[in-house]
PABAKE-44436 format. One record per residue (C-alpha): residue number from 1; x, y, z; residue in one letter. Coordinates in pm, 1 decimal. Layout:
% PABAKE-44436
+-----+----------+----------+----------+--------+
: num :        u :        v :        w : residu :
+-----+----------+----------+----------+--------+
: NUM :        X :        Y :        Z :      a :
...
+-----+----------+----------+----------+--------+
% end
This chain:
% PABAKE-44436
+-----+----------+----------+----------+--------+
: num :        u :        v :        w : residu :
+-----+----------+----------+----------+--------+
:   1 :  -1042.0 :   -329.2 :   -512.0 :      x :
:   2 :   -964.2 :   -696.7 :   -572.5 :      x :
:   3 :  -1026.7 :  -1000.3 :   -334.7 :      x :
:   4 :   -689.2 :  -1195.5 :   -242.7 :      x :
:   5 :   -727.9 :  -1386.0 :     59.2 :      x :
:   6 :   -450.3 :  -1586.9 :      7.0 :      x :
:   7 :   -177.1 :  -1376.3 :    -74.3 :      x :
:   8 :    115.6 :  -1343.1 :    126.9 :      x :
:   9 :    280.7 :  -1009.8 :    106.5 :      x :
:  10 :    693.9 :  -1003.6 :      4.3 :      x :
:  11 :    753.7 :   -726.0 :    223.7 :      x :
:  12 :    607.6 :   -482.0 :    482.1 :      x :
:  13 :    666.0 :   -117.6 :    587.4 :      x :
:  14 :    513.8 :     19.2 :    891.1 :      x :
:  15 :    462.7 :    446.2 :    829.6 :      x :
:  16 :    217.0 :    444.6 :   1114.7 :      x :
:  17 :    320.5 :    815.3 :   1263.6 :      x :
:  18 :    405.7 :    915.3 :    902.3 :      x :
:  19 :    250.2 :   1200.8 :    779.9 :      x :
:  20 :     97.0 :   1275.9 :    458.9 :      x :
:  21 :    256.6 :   1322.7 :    207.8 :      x :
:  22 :    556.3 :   1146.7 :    337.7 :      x :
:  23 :    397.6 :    831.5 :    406.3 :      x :
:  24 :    277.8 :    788.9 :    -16.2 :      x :
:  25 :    613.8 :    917.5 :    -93.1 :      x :
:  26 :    749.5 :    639.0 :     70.3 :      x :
:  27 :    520.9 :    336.2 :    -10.8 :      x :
:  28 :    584.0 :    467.8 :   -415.8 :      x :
:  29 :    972.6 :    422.7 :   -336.5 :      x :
:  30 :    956.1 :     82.2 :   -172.9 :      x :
:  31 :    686.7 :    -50.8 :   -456.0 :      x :
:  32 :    956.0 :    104.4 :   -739.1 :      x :
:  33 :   1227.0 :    -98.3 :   -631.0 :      x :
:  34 :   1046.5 :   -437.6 :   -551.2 :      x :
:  35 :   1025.4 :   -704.1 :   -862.6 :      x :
:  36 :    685.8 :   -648.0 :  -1091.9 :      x :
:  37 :    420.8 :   -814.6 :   -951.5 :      x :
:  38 :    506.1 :   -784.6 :   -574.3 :      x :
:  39 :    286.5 :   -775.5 :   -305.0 :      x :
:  40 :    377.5 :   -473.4 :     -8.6 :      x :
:  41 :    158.8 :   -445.1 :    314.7 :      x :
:  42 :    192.2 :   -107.9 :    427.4 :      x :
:  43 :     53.2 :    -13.1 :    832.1 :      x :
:  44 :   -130.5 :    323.8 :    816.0 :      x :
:  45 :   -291.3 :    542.4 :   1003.4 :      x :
:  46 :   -620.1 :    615.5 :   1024.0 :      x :
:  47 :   -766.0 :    972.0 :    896.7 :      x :
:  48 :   -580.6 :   1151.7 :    634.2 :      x :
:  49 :   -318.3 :    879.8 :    574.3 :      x :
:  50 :   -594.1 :    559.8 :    538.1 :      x :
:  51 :   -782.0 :    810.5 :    340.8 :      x :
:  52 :   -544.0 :    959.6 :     46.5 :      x :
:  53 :   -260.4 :    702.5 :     28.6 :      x :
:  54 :   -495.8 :    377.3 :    -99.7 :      x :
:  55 :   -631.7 :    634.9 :   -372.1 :      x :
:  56 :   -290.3 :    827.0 :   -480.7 :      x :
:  57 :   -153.0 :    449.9 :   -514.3 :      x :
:  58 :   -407.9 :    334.0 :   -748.3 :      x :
:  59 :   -402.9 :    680.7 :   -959.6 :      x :
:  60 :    -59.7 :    609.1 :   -976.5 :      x :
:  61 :   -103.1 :    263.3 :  -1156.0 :      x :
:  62 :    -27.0 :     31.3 :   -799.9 :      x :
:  63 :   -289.9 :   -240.1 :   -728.3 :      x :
:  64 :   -464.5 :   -178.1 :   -400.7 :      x :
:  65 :   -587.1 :   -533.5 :   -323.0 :      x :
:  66 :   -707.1 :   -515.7 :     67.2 :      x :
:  67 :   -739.8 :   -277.2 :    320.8 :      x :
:  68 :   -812.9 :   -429.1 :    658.1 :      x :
:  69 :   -920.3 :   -237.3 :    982.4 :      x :
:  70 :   -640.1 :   -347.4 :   1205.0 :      x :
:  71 :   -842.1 :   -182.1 :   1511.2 :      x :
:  72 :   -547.2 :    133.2 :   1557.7 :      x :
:  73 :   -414.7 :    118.7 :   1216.8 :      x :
:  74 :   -496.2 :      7.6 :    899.8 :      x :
:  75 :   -276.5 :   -301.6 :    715.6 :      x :
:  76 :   -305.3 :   -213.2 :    323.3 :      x :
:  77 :   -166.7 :   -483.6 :     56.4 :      x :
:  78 :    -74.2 :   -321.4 :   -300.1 :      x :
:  79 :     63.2 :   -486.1 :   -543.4 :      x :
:  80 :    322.9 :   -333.4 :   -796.5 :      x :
:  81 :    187.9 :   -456.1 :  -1150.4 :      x :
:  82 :    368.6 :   -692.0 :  -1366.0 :      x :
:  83 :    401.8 :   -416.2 :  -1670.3 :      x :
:  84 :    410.7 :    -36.4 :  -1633.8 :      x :
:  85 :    173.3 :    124.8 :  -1878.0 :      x :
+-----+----------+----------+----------+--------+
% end
């Protein structure tokens, strides 16, 4: 996970309440039709969600940049990379 204090993410989606899978499902749709090299903060839950989206996002070739403890939820920032390999 990389260090980017200073980013400031283009958009934000809020699944708290979504369940898994649903909530990766959606975060993978959003991140597919932003510009390469975006920056999404997605609001999670904790448990399950917190637990399996950061990692299925990263298998999947997203940049997981931050996850912050939001005290209720969690506020991830992933970034959609500039080239798909």
């Amino acid at each position: 996970m990389q260090s980017s204090p200073l980013s400031t993410p283009d958009a934000q989606i809020d699944l708290r309440g979504t369940p898994c899978p649903i909530n990766f499902v959606r975060t993978k749709l959003y991140l597919e039709k932003m510009p390469h090299g975006s920056l999404l903060e997605v609001w999670l839950d904790a448990g399950e969600p917190i637990e399996q989206v950061p990692d299925s996002l990263s298998m999947c070739g997203y940049l997981v940049e931050r996850i912050t403890d939001c005290s209720g939820y969690f506020s991830v920032l992933v970034r959609r990379p500039l080239s798909v390999a």
